[in-house]
C-alpha positions, 0 to 999 in steps of 0.5 A: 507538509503540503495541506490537502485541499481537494480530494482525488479525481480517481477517489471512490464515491465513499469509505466502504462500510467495514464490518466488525472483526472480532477480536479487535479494537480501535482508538485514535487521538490527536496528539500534536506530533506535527500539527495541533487539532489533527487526529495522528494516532490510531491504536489496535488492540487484538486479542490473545492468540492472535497470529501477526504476519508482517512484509516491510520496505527492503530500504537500507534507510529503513525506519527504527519502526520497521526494525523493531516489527522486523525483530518481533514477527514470529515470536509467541502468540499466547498473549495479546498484541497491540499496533500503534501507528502515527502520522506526522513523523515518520521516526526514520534516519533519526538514529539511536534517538529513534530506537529510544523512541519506539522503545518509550512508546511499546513499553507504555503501550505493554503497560496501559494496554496490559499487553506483551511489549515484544507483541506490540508493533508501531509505526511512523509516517510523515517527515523523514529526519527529524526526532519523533516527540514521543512523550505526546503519543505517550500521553494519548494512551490513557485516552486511546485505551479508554476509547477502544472501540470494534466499530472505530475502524474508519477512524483509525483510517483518517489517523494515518493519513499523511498527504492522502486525500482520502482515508483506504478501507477494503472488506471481503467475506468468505465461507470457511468450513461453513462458517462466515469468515470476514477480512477488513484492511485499512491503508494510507499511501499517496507518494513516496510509493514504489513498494519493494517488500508490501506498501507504505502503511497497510493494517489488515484484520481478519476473525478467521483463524491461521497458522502465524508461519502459513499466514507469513508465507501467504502474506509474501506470496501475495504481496508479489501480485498486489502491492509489489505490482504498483508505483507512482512515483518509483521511490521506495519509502524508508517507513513501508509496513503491511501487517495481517492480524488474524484474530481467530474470533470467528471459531474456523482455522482458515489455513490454507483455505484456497476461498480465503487466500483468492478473499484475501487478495482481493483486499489487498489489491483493493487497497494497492489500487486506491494508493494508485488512485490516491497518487499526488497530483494524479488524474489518470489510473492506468493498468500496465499489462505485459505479455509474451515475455520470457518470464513473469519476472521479465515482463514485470521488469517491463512493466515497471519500466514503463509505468515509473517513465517519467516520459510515459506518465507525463505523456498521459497527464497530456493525454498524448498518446505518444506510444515512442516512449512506451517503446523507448522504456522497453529498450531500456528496462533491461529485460528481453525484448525484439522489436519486430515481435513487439505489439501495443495497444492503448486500450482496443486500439492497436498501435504498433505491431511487428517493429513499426505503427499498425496500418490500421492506427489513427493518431485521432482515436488514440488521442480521444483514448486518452483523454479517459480518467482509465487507461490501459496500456498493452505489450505483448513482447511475442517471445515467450508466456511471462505476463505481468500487471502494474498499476500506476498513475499521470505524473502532474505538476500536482505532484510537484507542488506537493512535494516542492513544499512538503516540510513547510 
């Protein structure tokens, strides 16, 4: 795995301060899975009653994890429950050797934790193929459960990290019934990202009270705008997992509170967006904004388009504001489009309108635009009132020498 030497351009300044959530506990070891001295193991601990919902890539090369939390969502929620989550080894095309592996692992998390095993959840990040060695987070456990703590958040944060060069963290506060309300999440993600179902692996936790089957439908309706709606390098992970605890410690039932569904969102696109700012190699986040399609559904098939074109995100790593190739990923993307309707804009600058390069567009603000760390780039498609935002990043020779070297 490629060693990380430098933290993102696009970083924010710090982790952000998360606050405690009731109900929930955090620990995190080094056991060894791929590298010796690097923390790889984070362990949760939530407490009785706690509502679980879940989202998870769609791949059909999905790893053993992503199975085992599938089969268990929806299930009981009287007893505890517990996430284990390793860097290192992503447990994925490893065959039944891999089911064995998450089988070891929750029954000795049930055991040490004194927790249901089919309430424990795992999963597993890093190298795709090889036999994740099981017994050494087995033997962290003890340890892990013995250092427990509602303040190790950010700790659990670093756990996961694989390629990341810095670990994610988003907070939001809200009033429910007159009562305080707090969420906090934590991810990692840096490549392999183009989510089909929530992205890479997300872990969010909130004290207010839910319903497990309003928090499921929830969960899937906001992953749609947030992270379905970003990409770095348009490959979809064999490991993605996003799961939401809410622990109810806060004393207020939040299910269907508008106020906590708009909080909720907000961390979630925290999150998404600093996996966009964490792309491998990246040095530009750019926000795709698409407009005047036929449908949503339409106009995020063009965003889409345009933010995984090789052509488009090598063009903003050379800061050219070559706007042919938006041009020519909207042709292709398989969505409706009339040339002689179409408008773009790299930020305030109009570029193009009506089929062919505005009268009022000059190459040189273009190109002073571009050379900005943010950039957004505008398509009104002039046919109808399906909008969409996708949120991507440069594609540098960074990303390839990350990913050249990534199993040596």
């Amino acid at each position: 795995m490629a060693k990380i030497t430098h933290v993102s351009p696009l970083a924010p300044e710090h982790f952000p301060s998360l606050p405690v959530i009731g109900g929930v506990r955090f620990a995190s070891a080094a056991a060894g899975v791929r590298y010796q001295g690097r923390t790889d193991v984070m362990l949760a601990v939530l407490d009785p009653g706690t509502a679980v919902a879940g989202v998870f890539t769609k791949s059909a090369t999905r790893a053993a994890p992503v199975l085992d939390c599938q089969a268990k969502l929806g299930g009981d929620s009287a007893g505890a429950a517990a996430i284990l989550v390793n860097s290192g080894n992503a447990n994925a095309f490893t065959g039944h050797y891999g089911q064995s592996s998450v089988a070891e692992i929750t029954a000795a998390v049930a055991r040490v934790a004194d927790v249901p095993q089919g309430r424990v959840f795992t999963a597993s990040t890093g190298v795709i193929g090889e036999p994740l060695p099981h017994e050494r987070i087995v033997a962290k456990l003890d340890e892990l459960t013995g250092a427990l703590s509602d303040t190790a958040i950010e700790d659990a944060a670093r756990a996961i990290m694989t390629t990341d060069t810095f670990p994610k963290g988003a907070v939001a506060e809200v009033e429910v019934d007159g009562k305080t309300v707090r969420i906090a999440g934590i991810g990692k993600g840096s490549g392999m990202i183009a989510p089909d179902m929530a992205t890479m692996l997300v872990y969010i936790f909130t004290d207010a009270g839910y319903d497990q089957a309003a928090l499921q439908a929830l969960l899937s309706k906001l992953t749609e705008t947030t992270f379905n709606c970003i990409t770095v390098d348009s490959d979809t992970s064999t490991s993605d997992s996003l799961l939401l605890a809410a622990t109810g410690a806060a004393g207020v039932d939040a299910t269907g509170d508008a106020g906590f569904e708009a909080a909720l969102k907000a961390v979630m696109l925290d999150i998404a967006q600093q996996v966009v700012r964490d792309g491998e190699g990246a040095t530009k986040f750019v926000e795709v904004r698409v407009t005047g399609a036929l449908s949503d559904a339409e106009a995020k098939v063009h965003g889409l388009a345009i933010a995984n074109s090789p052509l488009v995100k090598t063009a903003i790593a050379g800061e050219d504001p070559n706007w042919g190739r938006v041009v020519m990923a909207i042709g292709k993307s398989g969505a409706a489009a009339d040339r002689d309707k179409l408008s773009i804009s790299f930020g305030d600058i109009l570029v193009a309108e009506k089929g062919w390069v505005s009268p009022d567009y000059k190459e040189a603000d273009a190109a002073a635009y571009m050379k900005g760390q943010e950039l957004v780039i505008a398509v009104d498609l002039g046919l109808g009132s399906g909008a969409a935002t996708i949120w991507t990043c440069d594609l540098t020779h960074g990303y390839i020498e990350i990913n050249a070297d990534y199993r040596s």
